[in-house]
C-alpha positions in Angstrom: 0.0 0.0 0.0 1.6 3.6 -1.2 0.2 6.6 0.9 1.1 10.1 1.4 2.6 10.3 4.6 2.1 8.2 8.1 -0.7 9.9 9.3 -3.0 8.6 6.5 -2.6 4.9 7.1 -3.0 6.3 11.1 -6.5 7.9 10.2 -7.7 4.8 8.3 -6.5 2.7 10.7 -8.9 4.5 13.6 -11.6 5.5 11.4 -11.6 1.1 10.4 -12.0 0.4 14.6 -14.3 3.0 14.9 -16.3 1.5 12.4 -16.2 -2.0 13.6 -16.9 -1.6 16.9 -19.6 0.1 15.9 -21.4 -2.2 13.3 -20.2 -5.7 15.4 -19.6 -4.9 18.9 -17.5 -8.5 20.3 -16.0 -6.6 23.4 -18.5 -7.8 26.0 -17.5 -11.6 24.4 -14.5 -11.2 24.1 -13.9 -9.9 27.7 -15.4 -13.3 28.9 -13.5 -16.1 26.6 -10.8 -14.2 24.6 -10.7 -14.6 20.8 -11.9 -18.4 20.1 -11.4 -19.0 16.6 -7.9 -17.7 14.3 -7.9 -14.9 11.9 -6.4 -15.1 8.8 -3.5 -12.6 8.7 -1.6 -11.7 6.2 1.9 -8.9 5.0 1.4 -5.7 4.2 4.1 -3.1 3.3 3.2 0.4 3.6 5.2 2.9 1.5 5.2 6.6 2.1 5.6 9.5 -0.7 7.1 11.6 1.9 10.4 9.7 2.4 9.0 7.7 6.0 10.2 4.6 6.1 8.6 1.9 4.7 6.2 0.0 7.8 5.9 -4.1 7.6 2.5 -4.9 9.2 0.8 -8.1 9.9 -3.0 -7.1 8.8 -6.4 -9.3 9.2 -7.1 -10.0 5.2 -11.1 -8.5 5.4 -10.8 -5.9 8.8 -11.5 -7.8 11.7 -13.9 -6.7 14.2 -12.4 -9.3 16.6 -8.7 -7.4 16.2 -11.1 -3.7 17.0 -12.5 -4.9 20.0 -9.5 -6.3 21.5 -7.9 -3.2 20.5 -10.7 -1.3 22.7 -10.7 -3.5 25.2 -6.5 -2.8 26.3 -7.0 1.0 25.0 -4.8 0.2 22.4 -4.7 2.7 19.2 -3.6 0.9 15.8 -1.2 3.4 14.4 0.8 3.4 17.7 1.0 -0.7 17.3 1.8 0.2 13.5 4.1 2.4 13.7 5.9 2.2 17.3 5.7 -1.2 18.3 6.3 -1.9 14.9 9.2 0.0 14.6 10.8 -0.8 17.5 10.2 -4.7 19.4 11.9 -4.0 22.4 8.9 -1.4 23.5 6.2 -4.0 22.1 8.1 -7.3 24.0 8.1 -4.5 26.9 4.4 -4.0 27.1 3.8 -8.1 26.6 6.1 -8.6 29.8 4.3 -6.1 31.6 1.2 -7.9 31.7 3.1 -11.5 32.4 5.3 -10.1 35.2 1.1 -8.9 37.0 0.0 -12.3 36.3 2.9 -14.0 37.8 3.2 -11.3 40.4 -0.4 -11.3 41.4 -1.8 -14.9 40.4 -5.1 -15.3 38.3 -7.3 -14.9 41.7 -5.8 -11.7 42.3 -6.3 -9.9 38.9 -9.2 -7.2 39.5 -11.9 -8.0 36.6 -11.0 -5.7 34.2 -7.2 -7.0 34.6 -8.4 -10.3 33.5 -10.8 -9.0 30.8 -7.3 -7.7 29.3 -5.1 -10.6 29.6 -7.9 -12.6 28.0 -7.9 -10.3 25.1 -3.9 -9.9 25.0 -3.2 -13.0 22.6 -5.4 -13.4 19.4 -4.7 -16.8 17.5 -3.7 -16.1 14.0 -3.6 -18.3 10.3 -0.4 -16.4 8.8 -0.1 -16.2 4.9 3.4 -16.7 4.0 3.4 -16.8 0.8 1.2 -17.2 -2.5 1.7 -18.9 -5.6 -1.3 -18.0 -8.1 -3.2 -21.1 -10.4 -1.6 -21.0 -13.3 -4.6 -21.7 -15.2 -6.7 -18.4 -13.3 -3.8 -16.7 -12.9 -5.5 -14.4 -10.2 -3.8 -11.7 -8.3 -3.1 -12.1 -4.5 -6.0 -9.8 -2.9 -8.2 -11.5 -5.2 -7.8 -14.7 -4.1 -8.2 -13.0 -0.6 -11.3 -12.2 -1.2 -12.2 -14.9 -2.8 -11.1 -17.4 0.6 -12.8 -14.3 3.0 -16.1 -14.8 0.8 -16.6 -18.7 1.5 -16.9 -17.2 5.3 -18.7 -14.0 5.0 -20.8 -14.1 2.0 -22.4 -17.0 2.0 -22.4 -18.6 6.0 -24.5 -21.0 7.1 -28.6 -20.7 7.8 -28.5 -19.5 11.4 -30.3 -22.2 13.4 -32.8 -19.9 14.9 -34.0 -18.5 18.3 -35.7 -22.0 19.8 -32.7 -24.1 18.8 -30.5 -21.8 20.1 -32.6 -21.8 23.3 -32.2 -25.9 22.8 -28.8 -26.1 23.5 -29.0 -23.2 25.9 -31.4 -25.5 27.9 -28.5 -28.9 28.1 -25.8 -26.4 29.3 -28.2 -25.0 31.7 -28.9 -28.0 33.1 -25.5 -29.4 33.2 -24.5 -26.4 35.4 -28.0 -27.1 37.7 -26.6 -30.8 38.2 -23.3 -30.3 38.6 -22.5 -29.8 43.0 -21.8 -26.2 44.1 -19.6 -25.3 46.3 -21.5 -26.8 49.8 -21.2 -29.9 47.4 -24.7 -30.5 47.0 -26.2 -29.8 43.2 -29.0 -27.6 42.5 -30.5 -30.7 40.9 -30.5 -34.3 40.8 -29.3 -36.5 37.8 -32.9 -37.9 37.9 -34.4 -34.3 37.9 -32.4 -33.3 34.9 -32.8 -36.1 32.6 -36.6 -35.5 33.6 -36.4 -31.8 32.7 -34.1 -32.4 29.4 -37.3 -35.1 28.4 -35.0 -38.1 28.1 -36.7 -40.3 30.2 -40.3 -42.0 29.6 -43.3 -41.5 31.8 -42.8 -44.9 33.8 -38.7 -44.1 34.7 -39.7 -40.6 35.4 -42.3 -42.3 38.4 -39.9 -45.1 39.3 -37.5 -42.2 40.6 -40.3 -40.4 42.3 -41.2 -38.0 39.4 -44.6 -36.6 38.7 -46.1 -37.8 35.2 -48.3 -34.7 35.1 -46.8 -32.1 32.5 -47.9 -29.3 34.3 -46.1 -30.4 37.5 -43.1 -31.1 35.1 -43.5 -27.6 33.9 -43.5 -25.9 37.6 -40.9 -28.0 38.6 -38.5 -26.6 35.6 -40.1 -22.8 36.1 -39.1 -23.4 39.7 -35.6 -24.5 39.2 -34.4 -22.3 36.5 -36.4 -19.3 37.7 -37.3 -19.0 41.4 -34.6 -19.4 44.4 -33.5 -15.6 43.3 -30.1 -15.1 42.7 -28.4 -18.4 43.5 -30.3 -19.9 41.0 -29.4 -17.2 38.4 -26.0 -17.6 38.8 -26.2 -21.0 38.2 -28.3 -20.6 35.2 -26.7 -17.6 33.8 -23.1 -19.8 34.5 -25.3 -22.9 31.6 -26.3 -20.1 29.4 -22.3 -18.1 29.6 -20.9 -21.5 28.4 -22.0 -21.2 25.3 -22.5 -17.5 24.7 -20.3 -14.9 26.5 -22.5 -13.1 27.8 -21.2 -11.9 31.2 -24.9 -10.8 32.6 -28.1 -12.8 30.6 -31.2 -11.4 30.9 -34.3 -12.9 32.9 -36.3 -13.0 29.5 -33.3 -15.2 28.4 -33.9 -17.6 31.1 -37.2 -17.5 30.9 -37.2 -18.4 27.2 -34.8 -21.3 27.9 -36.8 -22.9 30.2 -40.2 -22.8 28.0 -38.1 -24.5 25.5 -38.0 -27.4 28.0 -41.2 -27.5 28.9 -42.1 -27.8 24.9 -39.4 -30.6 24.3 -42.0 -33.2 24.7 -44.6 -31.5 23.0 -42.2 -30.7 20.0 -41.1 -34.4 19.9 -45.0 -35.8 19.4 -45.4 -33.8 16.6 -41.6 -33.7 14.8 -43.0 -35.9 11.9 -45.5 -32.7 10.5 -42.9 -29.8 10.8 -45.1 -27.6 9.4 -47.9 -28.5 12.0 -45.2 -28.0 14.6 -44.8 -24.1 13.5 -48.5 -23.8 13.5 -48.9 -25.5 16.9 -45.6 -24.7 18.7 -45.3 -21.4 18.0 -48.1 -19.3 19.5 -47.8 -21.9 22.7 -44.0 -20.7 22.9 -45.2 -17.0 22.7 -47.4 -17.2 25.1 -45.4 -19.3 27.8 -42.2 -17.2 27.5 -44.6 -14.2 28.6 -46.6 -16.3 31.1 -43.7 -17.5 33.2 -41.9 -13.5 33.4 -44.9 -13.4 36.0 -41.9 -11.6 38.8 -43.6 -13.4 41.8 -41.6 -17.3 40.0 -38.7 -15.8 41.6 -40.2 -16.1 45.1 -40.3 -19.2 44.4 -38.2 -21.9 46.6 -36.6 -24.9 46.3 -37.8 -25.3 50.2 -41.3 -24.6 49.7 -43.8 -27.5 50.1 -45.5 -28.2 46.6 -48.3 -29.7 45.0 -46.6 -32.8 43.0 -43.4 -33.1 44.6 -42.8 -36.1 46.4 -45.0 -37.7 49.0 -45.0 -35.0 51.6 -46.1 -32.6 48.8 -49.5 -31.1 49.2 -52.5 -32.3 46.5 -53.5 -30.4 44.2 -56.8 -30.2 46.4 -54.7 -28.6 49.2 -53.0 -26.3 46.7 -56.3 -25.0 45.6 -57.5 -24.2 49.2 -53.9 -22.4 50.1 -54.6 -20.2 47.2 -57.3 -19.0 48.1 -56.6 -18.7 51.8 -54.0 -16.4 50.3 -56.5 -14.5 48.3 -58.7 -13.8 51.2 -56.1 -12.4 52.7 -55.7 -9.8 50.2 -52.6 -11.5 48.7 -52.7 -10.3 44.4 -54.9 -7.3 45.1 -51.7 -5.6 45.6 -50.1 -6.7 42.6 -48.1 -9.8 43.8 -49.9 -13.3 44.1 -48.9 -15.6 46.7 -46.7 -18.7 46.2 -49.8 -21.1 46.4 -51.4 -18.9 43.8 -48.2 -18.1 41.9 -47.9 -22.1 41.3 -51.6 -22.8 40.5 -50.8 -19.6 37.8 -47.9 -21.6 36.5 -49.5 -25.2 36.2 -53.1 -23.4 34.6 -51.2 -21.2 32.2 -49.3 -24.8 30.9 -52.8 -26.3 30.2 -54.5 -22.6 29.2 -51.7 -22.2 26.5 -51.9 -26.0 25.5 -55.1 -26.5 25.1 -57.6 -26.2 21.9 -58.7 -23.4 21.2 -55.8 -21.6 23.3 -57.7 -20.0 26.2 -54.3 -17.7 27.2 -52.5 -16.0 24.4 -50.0 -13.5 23.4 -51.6 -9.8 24.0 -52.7 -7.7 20.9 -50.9 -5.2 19.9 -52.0 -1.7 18.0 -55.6 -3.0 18.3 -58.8 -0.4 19.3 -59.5 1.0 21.9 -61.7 -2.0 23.5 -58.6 -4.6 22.5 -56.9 -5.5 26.0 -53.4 -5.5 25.5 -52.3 -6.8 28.7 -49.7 -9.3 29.1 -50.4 -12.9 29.7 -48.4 -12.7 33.1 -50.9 -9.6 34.2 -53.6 -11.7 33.1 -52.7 -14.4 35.2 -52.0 -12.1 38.3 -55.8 -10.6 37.9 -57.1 -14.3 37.4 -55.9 -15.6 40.5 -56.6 -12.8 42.8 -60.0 -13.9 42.5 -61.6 -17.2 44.3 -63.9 -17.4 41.1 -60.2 -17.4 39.6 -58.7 -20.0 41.6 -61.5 -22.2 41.1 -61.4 -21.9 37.5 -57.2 -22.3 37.3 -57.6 -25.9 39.5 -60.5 -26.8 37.2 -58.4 -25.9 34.6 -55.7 -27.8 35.5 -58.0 -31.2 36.6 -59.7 -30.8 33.2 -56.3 -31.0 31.5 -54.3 -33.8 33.0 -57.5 -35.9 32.1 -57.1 -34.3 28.5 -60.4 -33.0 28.3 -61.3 -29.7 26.7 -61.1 -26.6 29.2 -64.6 -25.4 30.4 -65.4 -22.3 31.9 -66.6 -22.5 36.1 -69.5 -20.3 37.5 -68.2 -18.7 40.5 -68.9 -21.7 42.6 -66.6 -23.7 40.7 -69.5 -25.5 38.6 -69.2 -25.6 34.8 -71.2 -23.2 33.2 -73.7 -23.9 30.3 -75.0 -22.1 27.4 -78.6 -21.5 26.6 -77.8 -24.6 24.2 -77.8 -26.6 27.2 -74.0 -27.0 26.6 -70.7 -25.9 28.5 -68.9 -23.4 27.5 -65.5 -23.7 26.5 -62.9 -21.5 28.0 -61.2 -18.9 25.5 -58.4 -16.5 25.6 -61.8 -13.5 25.2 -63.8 -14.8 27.9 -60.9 -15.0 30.4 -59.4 -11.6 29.8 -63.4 -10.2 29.7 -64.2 -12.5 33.3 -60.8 -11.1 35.0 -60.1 -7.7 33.4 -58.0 -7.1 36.5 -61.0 -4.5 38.3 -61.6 -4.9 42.2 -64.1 -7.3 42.8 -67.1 -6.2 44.6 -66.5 -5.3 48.4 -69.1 -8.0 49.9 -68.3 -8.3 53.8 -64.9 -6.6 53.3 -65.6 -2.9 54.0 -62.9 -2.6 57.0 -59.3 -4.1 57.2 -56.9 -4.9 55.2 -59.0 -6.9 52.6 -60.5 -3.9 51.7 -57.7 -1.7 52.1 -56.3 -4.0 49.7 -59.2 -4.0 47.3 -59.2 0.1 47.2 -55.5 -0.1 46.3 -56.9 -2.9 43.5 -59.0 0.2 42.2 -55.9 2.6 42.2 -53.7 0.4 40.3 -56.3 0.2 37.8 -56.6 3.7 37.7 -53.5 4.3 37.5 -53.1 1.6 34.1 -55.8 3.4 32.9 -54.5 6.9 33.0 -51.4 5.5 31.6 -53.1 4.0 28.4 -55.3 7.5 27.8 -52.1 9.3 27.9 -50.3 7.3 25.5 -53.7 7.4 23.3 -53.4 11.3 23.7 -49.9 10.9 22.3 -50.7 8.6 19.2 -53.7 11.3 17.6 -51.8 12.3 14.2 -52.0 16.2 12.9 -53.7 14.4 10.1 -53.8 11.3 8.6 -50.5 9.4 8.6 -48.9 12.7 10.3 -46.6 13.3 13.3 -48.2 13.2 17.1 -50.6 16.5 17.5 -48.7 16.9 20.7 -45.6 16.2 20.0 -45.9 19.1 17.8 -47.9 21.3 18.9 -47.9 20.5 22.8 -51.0 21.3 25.4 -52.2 24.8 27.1 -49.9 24.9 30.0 -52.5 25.5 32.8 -54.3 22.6 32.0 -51.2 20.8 32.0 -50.4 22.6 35.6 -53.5 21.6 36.8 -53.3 17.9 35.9 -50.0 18.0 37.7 -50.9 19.2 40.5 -53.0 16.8 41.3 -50.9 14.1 39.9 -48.6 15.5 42.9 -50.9 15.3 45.5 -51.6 12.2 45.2 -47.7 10.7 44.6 -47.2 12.4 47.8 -49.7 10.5 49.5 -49.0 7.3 48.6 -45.5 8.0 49.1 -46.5 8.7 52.7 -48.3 5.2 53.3 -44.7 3.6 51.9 -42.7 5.7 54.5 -45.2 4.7 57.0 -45.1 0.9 56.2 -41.7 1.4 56.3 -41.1 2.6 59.9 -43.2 0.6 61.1 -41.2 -2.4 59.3 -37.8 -1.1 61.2 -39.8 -0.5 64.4 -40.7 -4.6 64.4 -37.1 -5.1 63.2 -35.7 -3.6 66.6 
């Protein structure tokens, strides 16, 4: 390559990382593992018109984001590699013997985080071109047939496998880590447990080792291992799910998704021989779980917790019917978070309510009228079983479906409803989200305490979702037809605005007074 003088090669050397980092950011994954897989390297002479001298570099054949991020990740700037280091070894050996003499002086448990994120990144392995000798038939030029090699990679790669099978081996790593014995030597699961979960043993080993054949119970159980226990668990997951991708901190929706992709391995596997039933089927089901099971009160659940299923001293599902509801009596889901009796009716219902025919819990709708209810399947579960008429429909539900019968809708005694037809109804994704639009139920006998207290705060949550909808509606009217927002444009007569606000105000600041109060009270009991 002939340039002008060194500072042009300099400038295309940053503007190159600056680019890269930009369009494939690796740092994060390369902070965790290092650089996995070799680049393909090869000479390059640099000549200069203004009499510098000429600069021997070692360059990645197509501009490697993988050389960028390590380059960003020590704060290293590519002309000073170019054209110090290169020009003089002793200060590039110098900085290498820096970083061994801290590692030898310090040991790898003594390295602060971002020291070892660094080391990591400090070698790079590397497939070096040494030399070319062209066809003599094509007789192409060296950088073509660089291109040529770079294309069979770039170009052309393979069909990505997709979220779910991606989510698929997520799910075996995960489960490795889960089985594997922490450090108080016990594991977080058994071998018997995993092979159960990873839907490698039949029905009659999974009961010959004490497991449930119920699928719903199957599906707690793996909700309750991979996403309750709090952070412990987490780690261990997010240690299964690192493995294979790098990422230092996965998300709970990533955890989430991995263990729905359990639950459906059995599922998947009765219908594999009709793929294209299995996207039809599968994929609405999938939707639906992955936003079921983000319900935030799965993390409360604990490995110590006596459930319905789980070995002989578990409760039936009987008991776990009347525990939920003992829970909602007390108020427990009227302020937004269920109970763990009715967090785990929730999770076995929603298995059978997203399973069944026609679905009766799906995906919410999105850019729909005003009428459409757009809450998430999780919210919807939360209002269902806040309500005994709720409870007793989720353990119908759940009866109904381990006998594989079609889900019918309960009358708030529990008894199956029936249509004018003299038939029952069947339960649907409308006639749940209509029967539990997440209102206060009537007050009844509760007018004093904290069941009512708990209702009224029912009624302000409510109101509160609803003022947020109507100002997001307010937002969406158009200037005209296919236009901008009206006020994002033209904005709203500032005393009315005031006004709102004001009262908006008021009322934060009472709440916020009940939470200060509940608070002292809470550190009052504490001493």
């Amino acid at each position: 390559m002939r340039v002008e003088t060194p500072t042009v090669i300099a400038q295309r050397l940053e503007d190159a990382k600056g680019r890269l980092i930009r369009d494939n950011p690796l740092a994060q994954d390369i902070a965790v593992e290092g650089v996995l897989q070799p680049l393909t390297v090869v000479p390059l002479a640099v000549a200069h018109d203004d009499g510098h001298p000429d600069c021997a570099l070692l360059i990645a054949a197509d501009g490697s984001s993988r050389i960028s991020a390590v380059h960003e990740l020590l704060d290293y700037a590519p002309s000073k590699i170019a054209y110090e280091w290169g020009a003089d070894d002793r200060k590039l050996r110098s900085e290498i013997s820096r970083w061994t003499r801290l590692v030898r002086r310090q040991g790898w448990q003594g390295l602060t985080e971002d020291e070892r994120r660094k080391v990591r990144a400090l070698s790079v392995p590397a497939r070096v071109v040494v030399g070319f000798r062209p066809n003599a038939q094509a007789d192409q030029a060296f950088h073509t047939a660089v291109r040529n090699f770079i294309g069979l990679t770039h170009i052309r790669p393979p069909r990505p496998y997709g979220p779910a099978v991606e989510n698929e081996a997520k799910a075996d790593a995960v489960l490795d880590s889960l089985a594997e014995p922490g450090r108080s030597g016990v594991a977080h699961i058994t071998e018997p447990e995993k092979h159960w979960f990873a839907g490698t043993i039949s029905q009659e080993e999974a009961g010959s080792a004490g497991l449930s054949g119920h699928r719903d119970v199957r599906a707690a159980e793996i909700v309750r291992s991979l996403l309750g226990g709090g952070v412990r668990t987490a780690r261990r997951v997010n240690g299964g799910i690192r493995s294979l991708t790098a990422k230092q901190r996965p998300k709970r929706e990533e955890r989430v998704d991995v263990a729905v992709e359990l639950i459906l391995r059995p599922v998947r596997t009765e219908l594999s021989e009709d793929v294209k039933n299995d996207a039809k089927f599968v994929r609405p089901r999938r939707a639906v779980l992955q936003r079921a099971y983000r319900l935030p009160e799965i993390e409360d659940l604990s490995a110590l917790a006596r459930l319905e299923g789980a070995g002989t001293d578990g409760w039936a599902l009987e008991e776990l019917r009347d525990a939920a509801l003992a829970e909602a009596e007390q108020g427990l889901g009227d302020s937004g978070r269920l109970g763990p009796a009715q967090t785990e009716l929730a999770v076995k219902a929603a298995y059978h309510m997203a399973m069944a025919e026609p679905m009766a819990l799906q995906r919410e709708v999105f850019g729909g009228g005003e009428d459409e209810d757009d809450r998430g399947a999780a919210t919807v579960l939360r209002a269902m079983l806040s309500r005994r008429h709720g409870i007793l429909q989720a353990y119908e539900v759940i009866r109904a479906g381990r006998r594989g019968e079609r889900l019918r809708e309960v009358d708030e005694g529990g008894k199956p409803m029936i249509t004018a037809e003299g038939r029952p109804r069947d339960l649907t994704d409308t006639l749940v989200r209509h029967t539990y639009s997440g209102g206060p139920a009537p007050l009844e006998e509760a007018r004093v305490g904290f069941k009512a207290a708990s209702m009224k705060w029912a009624c302000v949550r409510e109101s509160v979702e609803r003022l947020r909808r109507e100002v997001a509606g307010m937002a969406d009217v158009p200037m005209e037809e296919g236009g901008p927002s009206f006020v994002a444009q033209e904005g709203w007569e500032p005393s009315q605005v005031s006004e709102v606000r004001d009262t908006l105000d008021t009322v934060s600041r009472k709440v916020a007074a009940w939470k200060d109060r509940f608070e002292e009270r809470a550190e009052a009991t504490a001493e």
